[in-house]
C-alpha positions as CSV (number, residue, x, y, z in Angstrom):
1,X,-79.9,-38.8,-85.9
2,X,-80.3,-38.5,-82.0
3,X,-78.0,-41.9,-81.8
4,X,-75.4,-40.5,-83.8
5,X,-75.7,-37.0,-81.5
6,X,-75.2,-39.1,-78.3
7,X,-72.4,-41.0,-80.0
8,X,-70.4,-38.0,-80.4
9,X,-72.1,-35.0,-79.0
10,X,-69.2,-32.6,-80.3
11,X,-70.4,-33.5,-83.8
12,X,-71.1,-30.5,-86.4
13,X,-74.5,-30.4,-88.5
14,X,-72.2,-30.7,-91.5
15,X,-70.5,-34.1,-90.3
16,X,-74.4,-35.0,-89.1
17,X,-75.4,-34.2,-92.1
18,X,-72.6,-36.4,-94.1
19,X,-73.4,-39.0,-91.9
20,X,-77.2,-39.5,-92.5
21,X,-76.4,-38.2,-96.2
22,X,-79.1,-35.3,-96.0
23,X,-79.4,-32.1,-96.8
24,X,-77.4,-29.5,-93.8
25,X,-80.7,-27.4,-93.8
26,X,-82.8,-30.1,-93.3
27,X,-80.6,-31.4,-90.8
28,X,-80.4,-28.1,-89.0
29,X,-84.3,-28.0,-88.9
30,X,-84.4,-31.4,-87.3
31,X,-81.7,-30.8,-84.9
32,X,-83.0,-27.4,-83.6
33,X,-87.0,-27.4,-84.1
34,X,-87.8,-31.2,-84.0
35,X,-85.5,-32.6,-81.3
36,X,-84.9,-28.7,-79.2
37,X,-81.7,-29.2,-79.0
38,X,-78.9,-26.4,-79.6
39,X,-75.1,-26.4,-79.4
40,X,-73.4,-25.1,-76.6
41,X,-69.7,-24.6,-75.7
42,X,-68.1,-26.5,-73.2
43,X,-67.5,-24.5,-69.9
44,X,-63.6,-24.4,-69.4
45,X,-62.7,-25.3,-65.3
46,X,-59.5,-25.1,-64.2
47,X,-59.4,-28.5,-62.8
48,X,-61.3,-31.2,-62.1
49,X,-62.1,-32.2,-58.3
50,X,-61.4,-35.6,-56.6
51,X,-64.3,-36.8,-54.4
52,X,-62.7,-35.8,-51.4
53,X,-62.4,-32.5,-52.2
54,X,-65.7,-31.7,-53.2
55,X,-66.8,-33.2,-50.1
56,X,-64.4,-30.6,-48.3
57,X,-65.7,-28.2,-50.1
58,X,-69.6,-28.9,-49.4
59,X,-68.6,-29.3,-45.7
60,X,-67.2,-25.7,-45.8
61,X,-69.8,-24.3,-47.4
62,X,-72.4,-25.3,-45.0
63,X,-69.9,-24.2,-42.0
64,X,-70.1,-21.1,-43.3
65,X,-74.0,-21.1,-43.7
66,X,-74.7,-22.0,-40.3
67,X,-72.6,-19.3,-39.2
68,X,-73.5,-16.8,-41.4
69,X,-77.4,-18.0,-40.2
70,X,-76.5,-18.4,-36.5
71,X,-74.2,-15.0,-35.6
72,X,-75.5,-11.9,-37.5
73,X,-72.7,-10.2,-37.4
74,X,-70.4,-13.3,-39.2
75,X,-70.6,-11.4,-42.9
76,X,-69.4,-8.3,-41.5
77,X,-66.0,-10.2,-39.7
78,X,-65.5,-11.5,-43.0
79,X,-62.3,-9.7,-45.3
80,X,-62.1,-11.2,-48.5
81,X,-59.0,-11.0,-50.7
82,X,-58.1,-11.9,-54.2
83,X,-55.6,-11.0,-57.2
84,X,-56.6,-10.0,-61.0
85,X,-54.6,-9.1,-63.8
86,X,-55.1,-5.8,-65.4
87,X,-54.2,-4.8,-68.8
88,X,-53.4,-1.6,-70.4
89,X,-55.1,0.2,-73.0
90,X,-54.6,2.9,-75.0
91,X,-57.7,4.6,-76.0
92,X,-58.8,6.6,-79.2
93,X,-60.9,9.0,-78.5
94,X,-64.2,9.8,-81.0
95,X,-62.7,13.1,-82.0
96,X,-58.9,11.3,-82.4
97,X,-60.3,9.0,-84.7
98,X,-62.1,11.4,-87.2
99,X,-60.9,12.0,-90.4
100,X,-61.8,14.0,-93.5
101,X,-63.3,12.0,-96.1
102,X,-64.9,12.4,-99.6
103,X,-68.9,11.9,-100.6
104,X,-66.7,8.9,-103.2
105,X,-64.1,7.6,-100.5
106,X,-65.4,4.5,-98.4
107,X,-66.5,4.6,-94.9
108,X,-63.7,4.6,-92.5
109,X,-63.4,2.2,-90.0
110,X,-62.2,1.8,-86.4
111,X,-60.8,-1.5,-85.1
112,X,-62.0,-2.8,-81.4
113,X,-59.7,-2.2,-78.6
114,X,-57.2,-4.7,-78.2
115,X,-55.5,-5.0,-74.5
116,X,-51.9,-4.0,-75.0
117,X,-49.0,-5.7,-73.7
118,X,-48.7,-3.9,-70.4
119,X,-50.4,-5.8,-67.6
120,X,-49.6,-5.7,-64.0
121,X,-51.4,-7.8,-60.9
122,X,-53.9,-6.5,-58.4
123,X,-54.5,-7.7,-55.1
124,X,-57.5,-6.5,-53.2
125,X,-59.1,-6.8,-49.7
126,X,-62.2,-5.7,-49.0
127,X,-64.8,-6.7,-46.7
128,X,-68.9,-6.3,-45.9
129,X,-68.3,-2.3,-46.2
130,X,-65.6,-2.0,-49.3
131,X,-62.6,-2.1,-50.0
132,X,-60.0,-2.4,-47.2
133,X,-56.6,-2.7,-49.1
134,X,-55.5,-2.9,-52.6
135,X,-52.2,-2.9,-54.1
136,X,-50.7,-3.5,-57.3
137,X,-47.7,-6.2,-57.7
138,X,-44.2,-4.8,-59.4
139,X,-43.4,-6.1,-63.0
140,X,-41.6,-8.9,-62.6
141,X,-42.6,-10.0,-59.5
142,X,-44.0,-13.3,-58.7
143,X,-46.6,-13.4,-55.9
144,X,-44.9,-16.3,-53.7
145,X,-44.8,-16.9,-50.1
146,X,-42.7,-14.1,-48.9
147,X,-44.4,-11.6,-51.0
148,X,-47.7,-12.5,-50.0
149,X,-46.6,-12.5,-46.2
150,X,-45.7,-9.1,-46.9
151,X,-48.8,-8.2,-48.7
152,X,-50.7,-9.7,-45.5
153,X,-48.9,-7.2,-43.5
154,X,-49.9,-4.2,-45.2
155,X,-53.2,-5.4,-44.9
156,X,-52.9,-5.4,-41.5
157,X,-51.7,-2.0,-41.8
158,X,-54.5,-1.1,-44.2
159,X,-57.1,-2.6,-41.6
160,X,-55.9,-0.6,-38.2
161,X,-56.6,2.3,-40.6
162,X,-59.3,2.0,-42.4
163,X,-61.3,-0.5,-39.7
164,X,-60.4,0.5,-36.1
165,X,-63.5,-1.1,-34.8
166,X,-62.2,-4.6,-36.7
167,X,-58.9,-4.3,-35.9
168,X,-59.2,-3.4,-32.1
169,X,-61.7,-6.6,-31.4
170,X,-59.8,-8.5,-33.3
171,X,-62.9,-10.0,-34.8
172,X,-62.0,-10.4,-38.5
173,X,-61.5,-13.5,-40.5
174,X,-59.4,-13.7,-43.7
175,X,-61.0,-15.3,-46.7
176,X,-58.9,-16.1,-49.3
177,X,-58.1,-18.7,-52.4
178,X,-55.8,-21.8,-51.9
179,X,-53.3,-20.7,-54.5
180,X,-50.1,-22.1,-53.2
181,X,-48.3,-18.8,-51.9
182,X,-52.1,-18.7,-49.6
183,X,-51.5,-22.2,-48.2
184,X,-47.7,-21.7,-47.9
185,X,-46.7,-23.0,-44.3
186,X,-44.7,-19.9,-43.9
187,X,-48.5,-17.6,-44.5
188,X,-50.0,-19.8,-41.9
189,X,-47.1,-18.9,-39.5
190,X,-48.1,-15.9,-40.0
191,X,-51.8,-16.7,-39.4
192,X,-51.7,-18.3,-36.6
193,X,-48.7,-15.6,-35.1
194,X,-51.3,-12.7,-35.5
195,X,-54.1,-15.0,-34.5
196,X,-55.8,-14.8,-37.9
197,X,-59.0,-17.4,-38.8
């Protein structure tokens, strides 16, 4: 049975079962309690990485260790930004969804919230303290190049408000996704204009 398993590990206990020609319970039992083993779903990733890139990413993650280790004050210079999609929902309250009902009629019942079709983006900045600057993208806007240069400029706007002490050494550093508007040439002009790391 194990053979067959590591054959084809997305096998069911039915098609195990088939395949052995033996009962599904009994196949169950030796599945779970004989060999320990129990089915789990695959975890979905958005894509896989080359070599390279997990290299980068390893180096970049122990960059950021050693600084993080060797300046105590590295968190704190940190501001970290990322988007989210929100959906609407339109909520029933307990006393709403009463009604009057017989000791005969059946028990009524309440379906789970479902999201409704409203959704809108949210972008968000915040740093070692909370949030810094949030802001919520128009319907039908796409979050591209210039609108994120825009966004960047608001948080810059945000920051000399809410983070004078930031803002006025200048020691901040932006930390952010590569989503393509984020690596744009045009967001790095900007960067590198307003001498952001």
């Amino acid at each position: 049975m194990q053979e067959i398993i590591r054959a084809d590990q997305r096998l069911t206990i039915r098609e195990v079962a088939e395949e052995v020609r033996t009962a599904f319970g009994t196949c169950q039992k030796i599945l779970t309690k004989d060999l320990q083993m129990r089915r789990v779903t695959v975890k979905f990733v958005s894509r896989l990485l080359t070599a390279e890139q997990k290299d980068d990413h390893v180096s970049i993650c122990t960059d950021l260790c050693d600084r993080a280790q060797n300046d105590p004050s590295f968190m704190s210079s940190v501001i970290t930004g990322d988007e989210c999609w929100l959906y609407g929902y339109d909520p029933e309250t307990k006393q709403m969804s009463s009604q009057w009902k017989t000791a005969s009629s059946p028990q009524p019942k309440k379906m789970r919230q479902v999201k409704s079709s409203v959704k809108t983006m949210l972008i968000a900045f915040f740093d070692i303290d909370g949030p810094v600057h949030h802001e919520y993208v128009p319907r039908g806007q796409t979050v591209n190049k210039e609108f994120y240069k825009t966004v960047l400029q608001r948080l810059r706007d945000a920051l000399r408000r809410h983070r004078p002490e930031k803002w006025r050494s200048g020691n901040w550093i932006l930390h952010h996704d590569n989503a393509p508007a984020h690596r744009a040439v045009t967001t790095n002009k900007f960067l590198a204009k307003y001498n952001i790391p």
